[in-house]
Steps between C-alpha positions, in 0.01 A plus 500: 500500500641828392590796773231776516694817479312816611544783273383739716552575841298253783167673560551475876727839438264661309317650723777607722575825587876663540509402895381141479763451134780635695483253777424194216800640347712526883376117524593383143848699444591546843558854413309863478381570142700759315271851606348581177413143371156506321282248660408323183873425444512419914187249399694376192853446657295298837327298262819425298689393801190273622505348154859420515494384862188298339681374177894571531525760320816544232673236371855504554565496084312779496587723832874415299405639127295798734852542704694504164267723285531775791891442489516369834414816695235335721813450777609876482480728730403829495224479191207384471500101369509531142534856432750531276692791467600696128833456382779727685669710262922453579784665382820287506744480748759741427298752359431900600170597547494902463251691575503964539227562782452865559861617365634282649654138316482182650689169431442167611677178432323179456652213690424103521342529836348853490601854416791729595369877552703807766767218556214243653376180352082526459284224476250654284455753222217649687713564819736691314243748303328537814809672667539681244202666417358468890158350379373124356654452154479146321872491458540349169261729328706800701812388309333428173524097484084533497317681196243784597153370471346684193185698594185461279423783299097387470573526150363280260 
């Protein structure tokens, strides 16, 4: 006899308000829900869980193909499972980054492990324009390695 899936979330949730799907979700995840969680995806994601409880949930063939289309960044910390990031733009180790900033010209050299800026190493790009210019700059698009996003003109 085949497995009867639910689709949907269990109908014993529907009718649930915020309070009583909180503490479902408390008893299910052993954890608060994230604050602004909808409560049809707090009634979906129960009702998922229950189902795999229920039926086992992934296979391991397939948790491995999910693990590999993601590129392995289910185990990382520090973003979300599975949000991947764009590529970084580099420069090459040994070269010099320059950049004029109000009269003033800049240089940074690229390293292996970092950057070398005002006789320190830097971790980041972003570090680095920040002293400079005192406010939040995106480092590589400070010292051109990004293009500028082209604004629409509504034209056409």
């Amino acid at each position: 006899m085949a497995k009867d899936l639910q689709s949907s979330p269990p109908a014993d949730l529907a009718g649930l308000g915020r309070g009583a799907l909180k503490a479902e979700w408390e008893k299910t995840f052993g954890s608060s829900p994230p604050l602004y969680l909808s409560l049809a995806l707090m009634r979906t994601a129960i009702g998922y869980e229950r189902q795999c409880r229920t039926f086992g949930g992934l296979s391991p063939t397939t948790r491995r193909a999910l693990a590999s289309a993601l590129g392995a960044r289910a185990g990382q910390k520090g973003r979300a499972a599975g949000h991947a990031s764009a590529p970084q733009p580099t420069a090459a180790p040994g070269a010099l980054l320059v950049r004029e900033w109000n009269g003033r010209t800049y240089r940074v050299e690229v390293l292996a492990e970092g950057y070398r800026f005002d006789g320190r190493t830097w971790p980041s790009l972003t570090a680095i324009a920040r002293r400079i210019t005192g406010t939040n700059w995106s480092g590589p698009r400070f010292f051109g390695l990004t293009p500028k996003r082209r604004m629409k003109t509504g034209k056409g």
